[in-house]
C-alpha positions in Angstrom: 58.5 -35.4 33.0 55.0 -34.5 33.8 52.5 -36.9 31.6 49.1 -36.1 30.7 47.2 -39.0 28.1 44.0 -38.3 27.3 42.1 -35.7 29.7 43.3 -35.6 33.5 41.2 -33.6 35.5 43.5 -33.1 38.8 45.9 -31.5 36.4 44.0 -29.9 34.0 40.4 -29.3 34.9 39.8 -26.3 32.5 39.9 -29.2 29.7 36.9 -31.0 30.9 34.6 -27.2 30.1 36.8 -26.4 26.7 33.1 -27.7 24.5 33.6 -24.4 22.5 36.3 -22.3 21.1 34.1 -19.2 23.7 35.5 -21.4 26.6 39.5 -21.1 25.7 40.1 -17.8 26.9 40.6 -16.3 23.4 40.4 -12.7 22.5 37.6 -11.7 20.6 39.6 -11.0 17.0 40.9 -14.6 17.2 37.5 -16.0 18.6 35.8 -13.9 15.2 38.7 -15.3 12.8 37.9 -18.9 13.8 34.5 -18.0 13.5 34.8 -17.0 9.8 36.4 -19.7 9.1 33.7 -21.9 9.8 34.9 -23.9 13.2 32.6 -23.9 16.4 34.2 -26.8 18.3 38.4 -27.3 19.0 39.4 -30.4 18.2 41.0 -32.7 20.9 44.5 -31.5 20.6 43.3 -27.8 20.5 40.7 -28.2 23.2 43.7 -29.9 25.6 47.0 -28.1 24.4 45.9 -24.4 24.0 44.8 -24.4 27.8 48.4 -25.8 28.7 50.2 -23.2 26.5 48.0 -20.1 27.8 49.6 -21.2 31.4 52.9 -20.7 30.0 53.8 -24.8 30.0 56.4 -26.1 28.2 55.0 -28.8 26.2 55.1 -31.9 23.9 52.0 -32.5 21.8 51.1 -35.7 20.0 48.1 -36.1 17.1 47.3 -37.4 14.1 47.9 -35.0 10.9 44.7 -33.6 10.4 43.4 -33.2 13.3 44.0 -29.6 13.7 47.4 -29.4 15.6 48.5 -26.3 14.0 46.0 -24.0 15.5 46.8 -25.5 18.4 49.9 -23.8 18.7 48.5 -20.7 16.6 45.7 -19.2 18.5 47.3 -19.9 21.9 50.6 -17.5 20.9 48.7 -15.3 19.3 46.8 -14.7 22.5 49.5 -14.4 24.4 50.9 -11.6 21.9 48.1 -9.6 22.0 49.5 -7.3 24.5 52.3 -6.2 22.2 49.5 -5.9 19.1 50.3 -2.3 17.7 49.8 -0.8 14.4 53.4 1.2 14.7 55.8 1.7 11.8 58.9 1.5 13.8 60.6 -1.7 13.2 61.5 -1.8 16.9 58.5 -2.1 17.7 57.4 -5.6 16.2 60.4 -7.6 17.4 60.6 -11.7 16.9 58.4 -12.7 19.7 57.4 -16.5 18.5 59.7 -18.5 15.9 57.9 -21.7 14.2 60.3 -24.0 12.5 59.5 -26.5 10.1 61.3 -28.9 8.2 59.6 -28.1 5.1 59.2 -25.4 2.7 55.7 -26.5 1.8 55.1 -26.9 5.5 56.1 -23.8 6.3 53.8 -22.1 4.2 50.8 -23.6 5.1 51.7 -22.8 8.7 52.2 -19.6 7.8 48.9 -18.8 6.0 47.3 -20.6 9.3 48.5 -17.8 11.1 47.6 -14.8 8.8 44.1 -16.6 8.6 43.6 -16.5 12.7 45.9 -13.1 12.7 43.4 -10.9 10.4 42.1 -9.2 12.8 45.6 -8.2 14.9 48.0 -5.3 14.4 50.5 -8.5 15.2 52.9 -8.7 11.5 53.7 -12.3 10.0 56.4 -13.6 7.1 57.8 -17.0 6.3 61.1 -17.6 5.2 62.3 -20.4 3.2 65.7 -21.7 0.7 65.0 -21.9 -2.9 64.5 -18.2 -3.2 65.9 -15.3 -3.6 66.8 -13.9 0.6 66.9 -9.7 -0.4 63.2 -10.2 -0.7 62.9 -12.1 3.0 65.6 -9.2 4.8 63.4 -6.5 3.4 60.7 -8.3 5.0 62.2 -9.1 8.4 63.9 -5.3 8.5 60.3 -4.3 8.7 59.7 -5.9 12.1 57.8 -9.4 12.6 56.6 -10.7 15.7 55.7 -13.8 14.0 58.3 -15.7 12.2 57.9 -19.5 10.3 61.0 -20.7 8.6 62.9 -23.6 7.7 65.9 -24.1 9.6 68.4 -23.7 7.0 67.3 -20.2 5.6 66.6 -18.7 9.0 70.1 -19.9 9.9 71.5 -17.6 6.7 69.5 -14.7 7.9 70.6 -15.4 11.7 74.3 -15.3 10.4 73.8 -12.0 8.2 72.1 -10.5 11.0 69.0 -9.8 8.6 66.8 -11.0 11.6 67.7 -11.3 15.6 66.1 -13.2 17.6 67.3 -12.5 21.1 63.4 -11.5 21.7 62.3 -14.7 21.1 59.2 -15.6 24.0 58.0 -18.6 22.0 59.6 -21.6 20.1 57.9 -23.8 18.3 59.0 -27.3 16.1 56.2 -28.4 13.8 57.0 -31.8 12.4 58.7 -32.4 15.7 60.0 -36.0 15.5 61.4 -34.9 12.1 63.5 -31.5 13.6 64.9 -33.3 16.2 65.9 -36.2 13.8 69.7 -36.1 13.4 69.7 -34.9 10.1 68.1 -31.8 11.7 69.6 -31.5 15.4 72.9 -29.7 14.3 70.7 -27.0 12.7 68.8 -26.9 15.8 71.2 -26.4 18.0 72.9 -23.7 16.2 69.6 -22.0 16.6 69.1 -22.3 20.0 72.3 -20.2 20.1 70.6 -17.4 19.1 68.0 -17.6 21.7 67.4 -16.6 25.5 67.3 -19.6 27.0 64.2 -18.0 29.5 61.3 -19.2 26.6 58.8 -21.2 26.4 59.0 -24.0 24.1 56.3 -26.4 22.1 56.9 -29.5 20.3 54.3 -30.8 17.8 54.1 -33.8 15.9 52.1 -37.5 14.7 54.6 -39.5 16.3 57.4 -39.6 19.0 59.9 -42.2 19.6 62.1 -42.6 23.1 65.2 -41.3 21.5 63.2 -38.5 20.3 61.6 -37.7 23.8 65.2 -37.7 25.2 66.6 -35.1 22.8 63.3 -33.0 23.1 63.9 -33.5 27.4 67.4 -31.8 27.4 65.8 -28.2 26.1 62.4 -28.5 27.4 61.9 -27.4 31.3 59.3 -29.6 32.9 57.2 -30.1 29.5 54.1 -31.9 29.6 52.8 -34.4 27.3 49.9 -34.4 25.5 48.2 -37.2 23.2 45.3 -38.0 22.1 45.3 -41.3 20.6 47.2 -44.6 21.2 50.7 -44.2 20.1 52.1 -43.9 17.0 48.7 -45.2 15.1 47.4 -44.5 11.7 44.8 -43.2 11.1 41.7 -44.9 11.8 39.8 -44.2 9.2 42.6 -45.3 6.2 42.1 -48.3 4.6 45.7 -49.5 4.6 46.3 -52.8 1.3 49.1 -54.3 0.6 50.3 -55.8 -2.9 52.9 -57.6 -3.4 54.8 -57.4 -7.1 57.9 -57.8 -8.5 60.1 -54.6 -9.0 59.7 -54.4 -12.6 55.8 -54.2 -12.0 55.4 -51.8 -9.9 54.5 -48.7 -12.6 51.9 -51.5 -14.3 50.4 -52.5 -10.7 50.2 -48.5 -9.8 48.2 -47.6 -13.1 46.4 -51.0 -12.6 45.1 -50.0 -9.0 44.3 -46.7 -9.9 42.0 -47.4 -13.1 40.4 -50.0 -11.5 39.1 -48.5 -8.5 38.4 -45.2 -10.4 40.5 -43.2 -8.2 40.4 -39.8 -9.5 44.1 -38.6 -8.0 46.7 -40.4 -6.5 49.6 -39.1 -4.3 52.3 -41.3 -5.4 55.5 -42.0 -2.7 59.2 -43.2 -3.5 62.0 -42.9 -1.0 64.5 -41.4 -3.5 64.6 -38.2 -6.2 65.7 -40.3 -8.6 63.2 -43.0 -8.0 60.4 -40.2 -8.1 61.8 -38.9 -11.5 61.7 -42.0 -13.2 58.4 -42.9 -11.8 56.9 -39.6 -13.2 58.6 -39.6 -16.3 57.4 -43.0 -17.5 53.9 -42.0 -16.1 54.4 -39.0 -18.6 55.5 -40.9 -21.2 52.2 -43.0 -21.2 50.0 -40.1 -21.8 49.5 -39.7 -18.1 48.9 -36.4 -16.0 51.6 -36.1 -13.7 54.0 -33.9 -11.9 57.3 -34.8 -9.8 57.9 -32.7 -6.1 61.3 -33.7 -4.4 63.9 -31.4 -2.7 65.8 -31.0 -6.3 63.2 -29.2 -7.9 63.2 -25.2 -7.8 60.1 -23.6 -6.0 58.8 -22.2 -8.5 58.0 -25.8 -9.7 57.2 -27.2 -6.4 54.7 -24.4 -6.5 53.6 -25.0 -10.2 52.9 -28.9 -9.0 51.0 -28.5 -6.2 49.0 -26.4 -7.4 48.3 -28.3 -10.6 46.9 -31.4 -8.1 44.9 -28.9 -5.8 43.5 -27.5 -8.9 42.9 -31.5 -10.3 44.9 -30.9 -13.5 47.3 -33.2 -12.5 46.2 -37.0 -11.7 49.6 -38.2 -10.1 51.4 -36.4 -7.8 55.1 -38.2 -7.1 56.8 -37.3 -3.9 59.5 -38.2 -2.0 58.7 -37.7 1.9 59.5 -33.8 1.3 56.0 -33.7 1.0 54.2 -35.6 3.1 54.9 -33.3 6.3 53.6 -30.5 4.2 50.9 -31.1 1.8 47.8 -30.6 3.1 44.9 -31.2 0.1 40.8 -31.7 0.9 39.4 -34.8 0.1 42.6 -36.9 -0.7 41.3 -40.1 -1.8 44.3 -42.5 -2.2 48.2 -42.3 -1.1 50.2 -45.3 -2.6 53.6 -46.5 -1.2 55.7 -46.9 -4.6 58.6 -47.7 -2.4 58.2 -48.3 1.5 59.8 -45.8 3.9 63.0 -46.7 5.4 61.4 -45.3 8.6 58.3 -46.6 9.9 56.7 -43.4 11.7 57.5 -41.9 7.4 54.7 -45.0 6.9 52.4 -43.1 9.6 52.7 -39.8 7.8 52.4 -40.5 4.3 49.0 -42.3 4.8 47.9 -39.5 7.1 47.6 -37.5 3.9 44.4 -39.4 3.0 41.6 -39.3 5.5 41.6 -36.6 6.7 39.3 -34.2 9.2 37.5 -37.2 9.3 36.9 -38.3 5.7 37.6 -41.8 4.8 41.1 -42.5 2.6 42.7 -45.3 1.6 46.4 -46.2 1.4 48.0 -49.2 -1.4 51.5 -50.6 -0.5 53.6 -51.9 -3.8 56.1 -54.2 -1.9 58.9 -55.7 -4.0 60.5 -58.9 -2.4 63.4 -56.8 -1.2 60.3 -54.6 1.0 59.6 -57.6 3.0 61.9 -56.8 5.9 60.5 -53.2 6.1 56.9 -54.2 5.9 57.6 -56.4 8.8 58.8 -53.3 10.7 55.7 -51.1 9.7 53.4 -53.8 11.3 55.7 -53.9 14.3 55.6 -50.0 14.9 51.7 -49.7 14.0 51.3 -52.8 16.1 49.0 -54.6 13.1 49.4 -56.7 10.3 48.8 -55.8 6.8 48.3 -59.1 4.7 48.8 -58.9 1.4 45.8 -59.2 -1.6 45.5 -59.7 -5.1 46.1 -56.9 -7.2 42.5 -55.7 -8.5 41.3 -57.4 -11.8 41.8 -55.4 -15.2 39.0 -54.5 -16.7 38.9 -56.7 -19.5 40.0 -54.9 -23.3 36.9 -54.1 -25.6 37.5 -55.7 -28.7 38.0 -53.3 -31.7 35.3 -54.9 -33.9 32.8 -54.3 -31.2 31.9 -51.2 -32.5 32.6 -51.7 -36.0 29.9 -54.3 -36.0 27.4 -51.4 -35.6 28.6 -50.0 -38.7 27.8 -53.2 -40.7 24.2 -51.8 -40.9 25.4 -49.8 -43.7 24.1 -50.2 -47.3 26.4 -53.3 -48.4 27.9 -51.7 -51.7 31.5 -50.6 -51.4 31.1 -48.1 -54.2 28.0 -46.6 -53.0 29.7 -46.5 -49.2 32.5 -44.4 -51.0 29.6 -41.9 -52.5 27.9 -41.0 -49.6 28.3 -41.7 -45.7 26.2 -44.1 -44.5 23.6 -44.6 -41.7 26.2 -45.6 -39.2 28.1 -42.8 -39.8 25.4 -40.3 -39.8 24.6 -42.0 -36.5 28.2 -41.1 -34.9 28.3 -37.4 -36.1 30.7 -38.3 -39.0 31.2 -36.9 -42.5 33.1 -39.9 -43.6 31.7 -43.2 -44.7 34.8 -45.3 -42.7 33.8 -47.9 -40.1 34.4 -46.0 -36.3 37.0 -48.4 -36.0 38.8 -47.1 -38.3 40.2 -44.2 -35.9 42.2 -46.2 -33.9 43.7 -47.9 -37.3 46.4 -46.7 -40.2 44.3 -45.5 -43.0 43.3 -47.8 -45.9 43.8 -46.0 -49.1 41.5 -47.8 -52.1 44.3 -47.3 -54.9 46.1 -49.8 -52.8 45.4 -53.8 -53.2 44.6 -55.7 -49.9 47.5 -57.6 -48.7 47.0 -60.8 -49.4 48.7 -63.7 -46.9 52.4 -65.1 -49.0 51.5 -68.2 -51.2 53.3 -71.1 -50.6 
C-alpha cells in the first residue's frame, strides 16, 4: 500500500503550491461557498487529501477531529459531480452518485449540513437518512433523485432492501468515523452494503485514528489506497490539557461537581461508557438542582435533538453522553470534556477529548478513575504513548458562614418591638420590605407567638 506521511513531493507535488483554497482546482461555486463561509486557507488534511481525491485515488485519511476533515472529502466530490450539476425534475436524472456513511445520527447530520453549506451554489440535490424516524418522509425524499446521500448504515440498509433508494450508480464511497465503521460491530452492515454497489468506485476512508487490524479490513475493499496523515499517530490533541483524579466510585458525581465549580467551567460534556451509567449520572445531577440533559442511543430523536440543542444554546450546563456522541457533536468553544467512566477502547479516549480544543482553541480534558480504571488508564497512556499522573482533586471553595451576612443586619435599631414596626436600615439597604435579618431566607420562619426553644433542663 502506497504511504504518504506528511507532504512527499515526488508523489504529490501539487501539495507543496495548495497555500489557498484558489490553488485546489475548485470550481468557482464551491471556491465562493468556502468563501462565504469565512475560510481562505485549507487546512492540512484538506490542502493534502482533496488533490489525491481530484486524481481519482483511493484513499485513507488520518487527522485530528477538528481539523477540517470533512470538507476534505466534501468539496473534492462535489467537484468531481459538477459535470452531472442539472436543475432537471426527472428523478433519473439525479441518481446516487456519492454515499457518506456514518456511524452516527448526530454525525450524519452535521456532515450533511457540510455539504448543503459548500453545495449552495450547485443544481447537485442532498438528503440524509437516519433510524429513529419515521422512513415515508426519507423515500419521498430519495424518490425525488439525490446525487448526494449521508446515512447511517442501518437506515440506508432498510431503504436498500425496500428499494426506496438504488445505488448501483454509486461513483464515490465514503466512511466518516472510519476506525469506527469498520469496527466489528459495524463490518456486517458494511458488507451488506457493498452488495449494493459496483465494485468500479472510488472509495475514501476518514478518521482520528487507525489501528493495524483496522488498516487490514480497510486493505481488502480499497484498490491501491494511499495514506494520508498529518500528525504522529493516534495522538491527542495537542492543545488539551489532559488531568487525571483519582476517587473512589461512590465519589465520582461529588468530584465531577467539585471540578467544575471550582474552575468555573461554564459547560461540561460529561462521558460514561454505558446508558444506564449516563442516566443515573444525569438524573442525580438533576436531582441537585443542576442543568442537565442525558444523549445515548435509547433516547428518541426528537430528544437527542432537544439536548443538543439545549447545550449549543447554553441552557443546559451538563451534557451526559455515552460515546454516541463524541463522533458527532461538534460545538464552538468547548471548554471541558470529563471521563466519568474511562473508555473500554483507548482510540474512544482520543475522540472524546478531541471534542475540546478544537480549530485550535485550548480545552481541557478531567479523568475520574475509580480503582477498578487503573488497568485501562494504563492502556490509554500506552496507546497515546504518555503518562497521565494523577493530582489532587481541586480545593472547595470554602462554605460562607450564614451569620456572615446577618452580622450586617445587626446595625439595626436594637429594639425588637420597634424592628417589628418598621424595617430597618439593613433592610432598606438590601431592597426588603421586611424587618427579618437576610439570613433569614435561607432559614424556616420564626413566628413571634411562638416561645424560643429553650435547650431540655436536666
Amino acid at each position: 500500500m502506497d504511504v504518504i506521511k506528511g507532504i512527499t513531493p515526488e508523489t504529490t507535488p501539487a501539495l507543496e503550491v495548495a497555500t489557498n483554497f484558489d490553488e485546489l482546482g475548485l470550481a468557482a461555486p464551491i471556491l465562493a461557498a468556502v468563501k462565504e463561509m469565512g475560510y481562505k486557507t485549507p487546512t492540512p488534511i484538506q490542502a493534502q487529501a482533496i488533490p489525491l481525491v481530484l486524481a481519482g485515488r483511493d484513499l485513507m485519511a488520518q487527522a485530528q477531529t477538528g481539523t477540517g476533515k470533512t470538507a476534505a472529502f466534501v468539496l473534492p466530490l462535489l467537484q468531481k459531480m459538477v459535470p452531472h450539476a442539472n436543475a432537471s425534475a426527472s428523478p433519473a436524472r439525479h441518481p446516487v452518485r456519492a454515499l457518506v456513511l456514518a456511524p452516527t445520527r448526530e454525525l450524519a447530520i452535521q456532515v450533511h449540513e457540510s455539504v448543503m453549506d459548500y453545495n449552495k451554489h450547485l443544481p447537485l440535490r442532498s438528503t440524509v437518512v437516519f433510524g429513529g424516524v419515521d422512513m415515508k418522509v426519507q423515500q419521498a425524499d430519495l424518490r425525488s433523485g439525490v446525487e448526494i446521500l449521508v446515512a447511517t448504515p442501518g437506515r440506508l440498509l432498510d431503504h436498500a432492501s425496500s428499494r426506496s433508494v438504488l445505488l448501483s450508480q454509486v461513483q464515490f464511497l465514503v466512511l466518516d468515523e472510519a476506525d469506527r465503521m469498520l469496527d466489528m460491530g459495524f463490518l456486517p452492515d458494511l458488507k451488506r452494503i457493498l452488495d449494493f454497489l459496483p465494485t468500479q468506485r472510488q472509495t475514501l476512508l476518514f478518521s482520528a485514528t487507525f489501528d493495524d487490524n483496522i488498516v487490514g479490513l480497510a486493505r481488502s475493499f480499497l484498490q491501491n489506497p494511499l495514506k494520508v496523515e498529518v500528525a504522529r499517530r493516534n495522538p491527542p490533541a495537542e492543545n488539551v490539557e489532559q488531568l487525571v483524579h483519582k476517587v473512589k466510585e461512590d465519589d465520582k458525581l461529588d468530584a465531577l461537581i467539585r471540578v467544575v465549580k471550582t474552575r468555573g467551567i461554564a459547560q461540561v460534556l460529561v462521558f460514561t461508557r454505558t446508558k444506564v451509567c449516563a442516566d443515573k449520572v444525569g438524573h442525580r445531577l438533576q436531582k441537585r438542582g443542576i442543568q442537565a440533559a442525558i444523549i445515548h442511543g435509547d433516547k428518541a430523536q426528537v430528544e437527542r435533538f432537544a439536548a443538543l440543542e439545549g447545550f449549543k444554546q447554553g441552557k443546559v450546563q451538563y451534557l451526559v453522553a455515552t460515546d454516541i456522541a463524541a463522533r458527532g457533536l461538534d460545538i464552538v468553544e468547548l471548554p471541558c470534556v470529563v471521563n466519568y467512566e474511562l473508555p473500554y477502547a483507548p482510540e474512544d479516549y482520543v475522540h472524546r477529548i478531541g471534542r475540546t480544543g478544537r480549530a485550535g482553541a485550548s480545552g481541557l480534558a478531567v479523568s475520574l478513575v475509580s480503582p477498578d480504571e487503573e488497568r485501562l488508564l494504563a492502556g490509554i497512556e500506552r496507546f497515546i504513548k504518555r503518562d497521565l499522573n494523577a493530582s489532587p482533586l481541586p480545593e472547595a471553595a470554602p462554605p460562607q458562614p450564614l451569620r456572615a451576612v446577618a452580622t450586617v443586619a445587626t446595625v439595626a435599631p436594637p429594639a425588637a418591638s420597634s424592628a417589628a414596626a418598621s424595617p430597618s436600615p439593613a433592610g432598606a439597604r438590601f431592597g426588603r420590605s421586611r424587618a427579618e435579618p437576610v439570613c433569614a431566607l435561607l432559614q424556616p420562619p420564626i413566628h413571634p407567638a411562638e416561645p424560643a426553644i429553650a435547650a431540655p433542663q436536666s
